[in-house]
N, C-alpha and C positions, 0 to 999 in steps of 0.2 A: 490541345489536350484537355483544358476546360470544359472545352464544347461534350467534346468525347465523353467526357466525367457527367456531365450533367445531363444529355442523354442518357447512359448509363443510370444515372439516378433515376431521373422521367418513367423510365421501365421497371427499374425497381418497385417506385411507388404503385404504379398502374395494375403489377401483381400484384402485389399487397393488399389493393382495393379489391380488385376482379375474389381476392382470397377472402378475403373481410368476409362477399357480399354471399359467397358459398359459405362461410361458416355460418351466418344471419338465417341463411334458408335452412340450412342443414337442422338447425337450432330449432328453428318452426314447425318445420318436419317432425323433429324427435316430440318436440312439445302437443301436436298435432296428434299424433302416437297415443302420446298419453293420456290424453285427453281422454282421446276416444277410449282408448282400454279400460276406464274408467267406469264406463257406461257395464249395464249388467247385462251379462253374457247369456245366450238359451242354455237354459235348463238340457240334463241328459234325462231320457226316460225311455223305457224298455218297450218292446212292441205292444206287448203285452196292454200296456197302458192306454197306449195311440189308438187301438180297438178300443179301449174303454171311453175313451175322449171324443171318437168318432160315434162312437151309438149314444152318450149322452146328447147331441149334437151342438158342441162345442167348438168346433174345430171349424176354421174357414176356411182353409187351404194346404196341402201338403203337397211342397216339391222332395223329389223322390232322383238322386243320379244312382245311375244305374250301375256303371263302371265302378263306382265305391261304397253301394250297398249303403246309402246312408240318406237323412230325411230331415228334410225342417217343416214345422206347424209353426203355421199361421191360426191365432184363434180368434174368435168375434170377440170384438172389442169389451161384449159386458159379461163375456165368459171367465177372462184373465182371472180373475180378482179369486177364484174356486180353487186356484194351485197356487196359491202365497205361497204356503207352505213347500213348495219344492226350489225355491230360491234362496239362495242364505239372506238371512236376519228379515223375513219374507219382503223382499224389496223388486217389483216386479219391473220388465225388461220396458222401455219407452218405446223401441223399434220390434217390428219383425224380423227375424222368425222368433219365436219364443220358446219352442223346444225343438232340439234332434234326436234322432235315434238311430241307433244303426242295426242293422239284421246280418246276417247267414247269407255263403253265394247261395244256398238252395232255395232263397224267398226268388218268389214270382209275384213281383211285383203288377202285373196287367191281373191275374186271377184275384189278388188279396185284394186288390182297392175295389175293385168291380164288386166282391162279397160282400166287402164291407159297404159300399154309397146300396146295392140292392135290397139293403137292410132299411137303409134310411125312408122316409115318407117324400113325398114327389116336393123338390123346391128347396129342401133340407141338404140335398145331397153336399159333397165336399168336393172342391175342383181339385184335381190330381191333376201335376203337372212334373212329367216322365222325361228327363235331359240325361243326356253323358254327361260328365262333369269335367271342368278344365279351371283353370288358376285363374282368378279375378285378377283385377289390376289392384287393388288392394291384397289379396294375398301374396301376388307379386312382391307389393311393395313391404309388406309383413317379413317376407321371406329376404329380400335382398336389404333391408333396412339397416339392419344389425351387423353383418359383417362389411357395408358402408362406410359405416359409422368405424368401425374398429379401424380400419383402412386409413381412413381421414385422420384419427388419432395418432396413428401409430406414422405417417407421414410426418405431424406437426409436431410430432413428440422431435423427430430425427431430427427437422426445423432448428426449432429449438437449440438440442444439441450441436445442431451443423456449429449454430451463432456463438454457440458459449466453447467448443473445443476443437470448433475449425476455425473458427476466428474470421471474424468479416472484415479485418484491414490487413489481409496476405499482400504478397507484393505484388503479385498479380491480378488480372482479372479470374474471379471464379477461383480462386483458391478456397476457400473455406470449404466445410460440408465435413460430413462425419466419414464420409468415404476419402478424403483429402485431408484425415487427420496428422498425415504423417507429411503434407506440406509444410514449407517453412511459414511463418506468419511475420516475416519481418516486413517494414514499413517500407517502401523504395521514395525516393524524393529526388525527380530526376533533375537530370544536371539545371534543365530551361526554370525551376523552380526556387532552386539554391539562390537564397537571397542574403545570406549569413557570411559576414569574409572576416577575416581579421581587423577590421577597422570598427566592427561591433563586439570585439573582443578586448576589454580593457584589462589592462595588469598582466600576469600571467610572460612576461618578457624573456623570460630562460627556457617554457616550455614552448613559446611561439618561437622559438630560435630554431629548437629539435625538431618542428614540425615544418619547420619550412624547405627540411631536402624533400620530406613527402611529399610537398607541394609541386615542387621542380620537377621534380622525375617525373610525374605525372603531365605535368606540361610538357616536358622535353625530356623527353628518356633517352633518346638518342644519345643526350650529352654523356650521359652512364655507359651504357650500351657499347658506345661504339671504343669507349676504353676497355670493356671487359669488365667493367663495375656490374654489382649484383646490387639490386636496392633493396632495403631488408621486408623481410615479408609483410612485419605490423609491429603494432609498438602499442605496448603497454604504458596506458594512462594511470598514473596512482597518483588519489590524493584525500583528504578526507571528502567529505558529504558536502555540496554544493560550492565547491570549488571553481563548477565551470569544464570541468573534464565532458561531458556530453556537446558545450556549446562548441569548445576548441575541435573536436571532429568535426562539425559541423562546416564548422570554419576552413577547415583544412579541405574539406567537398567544394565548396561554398570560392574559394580562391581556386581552387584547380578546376572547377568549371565540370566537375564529375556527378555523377549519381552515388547514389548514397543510399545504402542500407541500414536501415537503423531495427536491431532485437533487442532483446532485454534476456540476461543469461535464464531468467527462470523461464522461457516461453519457452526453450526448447524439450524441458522435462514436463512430459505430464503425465494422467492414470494409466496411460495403456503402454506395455511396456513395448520398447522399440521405436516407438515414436520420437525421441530424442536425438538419434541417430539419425533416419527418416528427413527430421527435418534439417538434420545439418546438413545432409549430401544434397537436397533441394536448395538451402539458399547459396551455398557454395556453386552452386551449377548456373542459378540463375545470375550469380555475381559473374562468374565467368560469361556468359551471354551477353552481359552490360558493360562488360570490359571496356577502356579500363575504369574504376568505379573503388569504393572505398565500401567497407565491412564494416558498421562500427559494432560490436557486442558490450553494451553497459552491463555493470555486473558481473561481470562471467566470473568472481567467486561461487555463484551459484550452482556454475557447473566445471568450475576450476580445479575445486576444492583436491587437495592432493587424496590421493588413491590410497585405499586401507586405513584410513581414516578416518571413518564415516561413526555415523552416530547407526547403534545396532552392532549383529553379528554379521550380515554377509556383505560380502567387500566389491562382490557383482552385481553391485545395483544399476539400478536403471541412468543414474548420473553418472556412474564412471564406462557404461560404454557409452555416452553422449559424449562425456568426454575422451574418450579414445576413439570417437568417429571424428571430433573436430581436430584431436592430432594428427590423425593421419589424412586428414582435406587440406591443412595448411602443411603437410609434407607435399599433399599429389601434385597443388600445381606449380607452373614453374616461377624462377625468380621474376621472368620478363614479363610474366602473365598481365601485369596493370591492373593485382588484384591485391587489393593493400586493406589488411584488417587492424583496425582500431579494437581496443578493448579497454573498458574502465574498472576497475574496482577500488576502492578502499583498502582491504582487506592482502596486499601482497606478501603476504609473511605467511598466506595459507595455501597458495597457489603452486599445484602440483609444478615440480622441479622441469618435468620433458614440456609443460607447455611453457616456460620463460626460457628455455636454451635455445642458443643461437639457431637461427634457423626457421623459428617458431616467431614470438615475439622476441626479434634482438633488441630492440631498443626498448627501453623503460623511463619516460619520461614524469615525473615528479613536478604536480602540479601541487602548489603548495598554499598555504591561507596567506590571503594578500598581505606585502608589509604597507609600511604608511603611504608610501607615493603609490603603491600600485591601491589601496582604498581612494584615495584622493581622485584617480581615475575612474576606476569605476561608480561614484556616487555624481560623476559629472556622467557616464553615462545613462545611469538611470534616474537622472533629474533632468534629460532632454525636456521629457514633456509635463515639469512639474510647471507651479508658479513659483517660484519662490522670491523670498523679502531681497533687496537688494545687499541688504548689512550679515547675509546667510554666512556665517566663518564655516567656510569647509576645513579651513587647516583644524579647529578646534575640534571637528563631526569625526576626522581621519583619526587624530588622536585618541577621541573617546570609544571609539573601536574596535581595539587590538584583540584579535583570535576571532572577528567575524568576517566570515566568508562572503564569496559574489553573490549567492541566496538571500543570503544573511541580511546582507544591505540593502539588495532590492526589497524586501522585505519591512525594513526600516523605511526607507524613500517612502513607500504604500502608505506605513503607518502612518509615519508624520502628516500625509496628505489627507487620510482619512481623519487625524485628531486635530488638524487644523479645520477641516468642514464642521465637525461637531460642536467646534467655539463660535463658527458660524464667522471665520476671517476671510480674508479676500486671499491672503500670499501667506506661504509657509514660510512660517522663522525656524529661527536658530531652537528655542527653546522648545520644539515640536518636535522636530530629530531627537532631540535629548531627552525628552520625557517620551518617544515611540523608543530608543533603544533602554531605557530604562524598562518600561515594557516585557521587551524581549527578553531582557538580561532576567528580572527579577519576577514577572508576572504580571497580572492584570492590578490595578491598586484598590484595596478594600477600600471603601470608605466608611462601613460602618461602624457606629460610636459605641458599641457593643461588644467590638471585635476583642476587646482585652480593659480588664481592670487598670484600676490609678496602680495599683500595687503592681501588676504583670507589665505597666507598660516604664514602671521605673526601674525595673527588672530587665528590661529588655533596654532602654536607654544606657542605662551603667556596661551591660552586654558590648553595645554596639559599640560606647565611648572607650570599653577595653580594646578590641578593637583595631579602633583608630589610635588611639594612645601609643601602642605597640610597634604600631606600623610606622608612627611618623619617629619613633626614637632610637629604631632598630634602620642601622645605614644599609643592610642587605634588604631589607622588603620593599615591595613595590610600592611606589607613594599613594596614598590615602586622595582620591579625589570628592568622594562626597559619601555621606552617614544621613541614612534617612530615617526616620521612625514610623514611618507609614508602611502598613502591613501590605506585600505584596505576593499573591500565588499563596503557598505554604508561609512563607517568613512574616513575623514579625517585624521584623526590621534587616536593614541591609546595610551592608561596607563597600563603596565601589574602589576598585584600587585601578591606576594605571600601568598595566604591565610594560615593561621596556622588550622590545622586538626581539629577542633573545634565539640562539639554535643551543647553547651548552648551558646547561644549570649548574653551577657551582654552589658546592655543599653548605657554604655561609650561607648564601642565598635561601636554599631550601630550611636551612635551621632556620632563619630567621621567619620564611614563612610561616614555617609550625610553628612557631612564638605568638605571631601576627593569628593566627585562629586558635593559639590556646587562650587569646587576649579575653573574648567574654567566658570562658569557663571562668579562667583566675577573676575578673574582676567579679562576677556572682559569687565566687566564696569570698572576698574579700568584703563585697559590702553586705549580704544578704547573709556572709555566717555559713551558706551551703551550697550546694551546687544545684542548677534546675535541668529540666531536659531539653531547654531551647537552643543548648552546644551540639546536638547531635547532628548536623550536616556538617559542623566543625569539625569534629572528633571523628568521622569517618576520613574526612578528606585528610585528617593528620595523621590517623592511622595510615591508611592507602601510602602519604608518600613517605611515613618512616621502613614500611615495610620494603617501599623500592629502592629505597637504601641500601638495605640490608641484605634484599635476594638478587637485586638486580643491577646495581650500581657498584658494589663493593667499597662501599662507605663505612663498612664497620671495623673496627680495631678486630676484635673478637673471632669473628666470622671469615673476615680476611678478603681477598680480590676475587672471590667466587660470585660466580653470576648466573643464577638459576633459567636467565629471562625463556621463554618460551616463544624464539622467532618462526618455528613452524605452523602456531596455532593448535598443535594437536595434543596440547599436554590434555586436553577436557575430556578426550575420550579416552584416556590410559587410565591402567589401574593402578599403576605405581610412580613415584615419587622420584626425581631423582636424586633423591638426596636423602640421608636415611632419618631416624627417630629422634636420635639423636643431634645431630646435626639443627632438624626443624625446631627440637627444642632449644640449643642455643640460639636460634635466629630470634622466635620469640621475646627470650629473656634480653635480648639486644637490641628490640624495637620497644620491648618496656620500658628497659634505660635510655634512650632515649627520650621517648614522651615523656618519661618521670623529670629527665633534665629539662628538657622545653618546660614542661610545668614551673617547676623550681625558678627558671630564669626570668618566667614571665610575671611571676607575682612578685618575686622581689622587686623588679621592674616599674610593674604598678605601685606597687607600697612606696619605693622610692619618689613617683610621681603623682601618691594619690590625690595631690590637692588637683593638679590637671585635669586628671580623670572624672573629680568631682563637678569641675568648671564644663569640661566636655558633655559630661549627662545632662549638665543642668541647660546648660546650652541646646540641648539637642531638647529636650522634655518643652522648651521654651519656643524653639521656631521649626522643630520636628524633621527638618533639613539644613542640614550646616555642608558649608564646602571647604576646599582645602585652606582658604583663607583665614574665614573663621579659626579653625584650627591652631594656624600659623599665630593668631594674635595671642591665642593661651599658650602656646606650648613653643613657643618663635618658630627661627627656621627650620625645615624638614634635614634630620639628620640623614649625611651622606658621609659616605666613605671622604672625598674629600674636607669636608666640613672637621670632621674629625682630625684630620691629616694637619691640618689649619691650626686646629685648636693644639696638639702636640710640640706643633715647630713653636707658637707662641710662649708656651710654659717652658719648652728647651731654650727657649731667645730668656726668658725672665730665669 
């Protein structure tokens, strides 16, 4: 197939050149053209004149066609210079002829020249030369030039187009072109290519379980088959953004030893309408041909999106018949068909209800953000081909990671390898992961000494120390791993906390967080007297989760166990609410009491520990990165629910 492809290619290029070297001359030609047009054209002058030019004896020569009644002079060379004046801006002609004229069918041509040279004196006379007239090879090329040219244009134009909306990686050969728009454009990756199995698939151990009957049946369908089992048509991959949901198809092709289809859900919608459809019944057709073979559609929220829904008024747009051609392609063919569509999105809480029913995609597999051991995994697979120090603590790297995805890491791995070249070391450490996911997390690090005042950057210290103060004293918040004061991206300064692996957020927990970011508002009124505007990424994300409290959780006394949440996605294009004016205004007043509480909690908090808080700034303004240890020495151990529990039974024992 190589060979095939690169032949293939060989030819491509060969036109490509063979086209080049036509546009190069085409281009010469035209230039050629102009060129010449350039040059100054014969003068027009009435017969009347041509008599007067010939008795002056002026004139050297006059050809005369006869079929078109029309004439060009020729004049002696030291005559020209007497009719300046009939040229524009008197700029006289370098070639012959230098003027034409034309006459009447009723001139007679043999009588009128013969009167006129028997006028002349013997030696003077004017040669007349008397032709039919027919098309030069220059008027030819005059005449056929221009619509050429448009030809060639209007070819390269379509070219063009073919590349950009037939798309030059269809699944077949000669798919693309503007006449093949309604081709599918999906990528084929046959079975002899698939070099992707589950053994390069790290983490990910609950969705590689669900995907391993896909694999079977496809090896051995019989085993199904011959019971009367139906294997489900495809299965819905959900999970957030670089989870790995594209490679696990991959994998699932890649172990069953299949070909493999891979589109992206936007390629099936484009400008011309019906094309969406068009192209689903082509890749459907051509999967069936490959049988049996795997579908994968990434994204197909893009043409998911549930029906009447849409942003706009009309509800028959061009994605909901793309999507009512792909529902009824995965009804047409059958269960045994060995035609198994994968489909990924994020976004399942927008996805039209008839394409997840049984039938459709049955299965919905739930690819989710790695926990610890499955990070630990995957940073060994994407440090096959690092160097790294031998003292590298991966348990420490897994830890410092929580809520980064398989991207996410590879990602990290790159960097570290990247900021350990620019130190100019031979092996990546530990401390290179750590300052590349710092990076990630927080942005690029400013280093200039400019970046903020003594006065802004002790403002921003006492911030950060609120903070940390908050977090290590409060037993529901996530522990405090390090407080930097080095301005990264947008911030000032940053708080890293280590998140514990959590599925259910319990309402201490979330209170306690709003405490832990109302931490540098309160300490800025506490030492500064006011409040500044560097709490604002605080204050939004405290907002955000009192509100989800309130509409979504049914967390409040007030409001009660109502839960607005919006699992369809489509509350964005409604007009109305469901919930009335009333109602919105108590929600309001209930996420104010709130945050008013958190406020209240957190500064009394600090005031109680301000001498901490003072040691924490001073600490931080002093070595600009402090870690949880530091901490630990002002402020002792990190309070924990148990720590607490501890101190209780003590006072109960005394």
């Amino acid at each position: 197939m190589s060979k095939q492809r690169n032949t293939n290619d060989n030819k491509r290029r060969t036109i490509r050149i063979n086209l080049s070297w036509i546009y190069i001359l085409l281009l010469m030609g035209i230039g050629w053209m102009l060129f010449n047009n350039r040059s100054v054209q014969p003068a027009k002058v009435e017969w009347a004149q041509v008599k007067q030019m010939v008795k002056d004896e002026d004139v050297k020569e006059i050809k005369f066609i006869r079929n078109e009644y029309k004439g060009a002079i020729t004049m002696l060379p030291d005559k020209l210079g007497k009719y300046a004046d009939l040229y524009p801006q008197g700029q006289l002609p370098t070639k012959s002829p230098h003027f034409t004229f034309l006459v009447s069918t009723a001139f007679n041509p043999e009588q009128e020249f013969e009167t006129l040279n028997a006028e002349l004196p013997a030696g003077k006379q004017v040669k007349v030369v008397m032709e039919n007239g027919g098309r030069g090879w220059m008027e030819w090329l005059n005449w056929l030039i221009w619509p050429l040219l448009l030809i060639i244009m209007w070819v390269w134009m379509f070219r063009g187009m073919s590349r950009t909306i037939g798309g030059d990686g269809g699944a077949g050969p000669g798919r693309g072109g503007i006449f093949n728009v309604g081709k599918s454009t999906g990528k084929l990756v046959d079975k002899n290519e698939q070099k992707i199995t589950f053994k390069d698939v790290a983490g990910m151990h609950g969705a590689k379980e669900e995907v391993m009957e896909i694999v079977d049946f496809l090896k051995d369908p019989k085993k199904y088959t011959g019971l009367g089992g139906k294997i489900p048509k495809g299965a819905l991959l959900i999970g957030p953004p670089g989870t790995g949901k594209t490679l696990l198809a991959k994998a699932v092709a890649g172990e069953a030893n299949v070909p493999f289809f891979s589109i992206s859900g936007s390629d099936f919608v484009e400008m011309f309408v019906g094309v969406g459809a068009s192209r689903v019944r082509d890749l459907f057709a051509q999967a069936k041909e490959k049988a049996p073979c795997i579908v994968f559609i990434d994204e197909i929220d893009a043409v998911g999106r549930a029906r009447g829904k849409n942003v706009g008024w009309s509800s028959n747009d061009e994605r909901e018949n793309t999507l009512n051609q792909l529902l009824t392609e995965m009804d047409g063919f059958g269960t045994n068909s060995g035609v198994i569509v994968l489909a990924a999105t994020n976004r399942a809480d927008i996805l039209d209800k008839a394409l997840t029913r049984a039938g459709r995609f049955d299965r919905q597999i739930h690819v989710d953000l790695p926990e610890l051991s499955e990070r630990k995994e995957i940073f060994q697979v994407h440090m096959r081909g690092l160097k790294v120090a031998g003292d590298f603590d991966l348990d420490t790297m897994a830890k410092h990671t929580p809520g980064f995805s398989g991207a996410d890491i590879a990602n990290l791995c790159n960097e570290a390898a990247l900021s350990a070249a620019r130190k100019g070391k031979k092996l990546i450490e530990t401390e290179d992961f750590i300052e590349s996911a710092d990076r990630i997390i927080g942005g690029i690090e400013r280093k200039s000494a400019t970046i903020m005042t003594p006065a802004e950057k002790r403002t921003t210290a006492f911030h950060e120390a609120g903070h940390a103060v908050v977090g290590w004293l409060l037993p529901n918040a996530d522990p405090i791993f390090k407080v930097s004061l080095i301005p990264r991206g947008q911030a000032l300064g940053l708080t890293w906390s280590l998140p514990a692996e959590r599925k259910i957020l319990p309402k201490s927990y979330m209170m306690d967080e709003m405490c832990k970011l109302m931490g540098g508002r309160a300490a800025e009124e506490i030492i500064n007297g006011e409040p500044a505007s560097g709490a604002l990424n605080d204050l939004e994300r405290l907002t955000r989760i009192a509100y989800s409290m309130v509409q979504y959780y049914g967390m409040s006394e007030t409001v009660g166990g109502l839960s607005f949440y919006d699992s369809t996605g489509a509350r964005g294009y409604e007009f109305t609410k469901p919930y009335s004016e009333k109602t919105a205004e108590l929600m309001d007043k209930e996420v104010k009491k709130i945050v008013d509480g958190v406020h209240q909690k957190t500064t009394k908090l600090l005031k109680d520990n301000i001498e901490g808080l003072h040691k924490v700034a001073e600490l931080l303004l002093d070595k600009e990165v402090i870690f949880a240890d530091d901490i630990e020495k002002i402020l002792g151990p990190k309070v924990t629910k148990e720590t607490i529990a501890s101190a209780n039974e003590k006072a109960t024992d005394e």
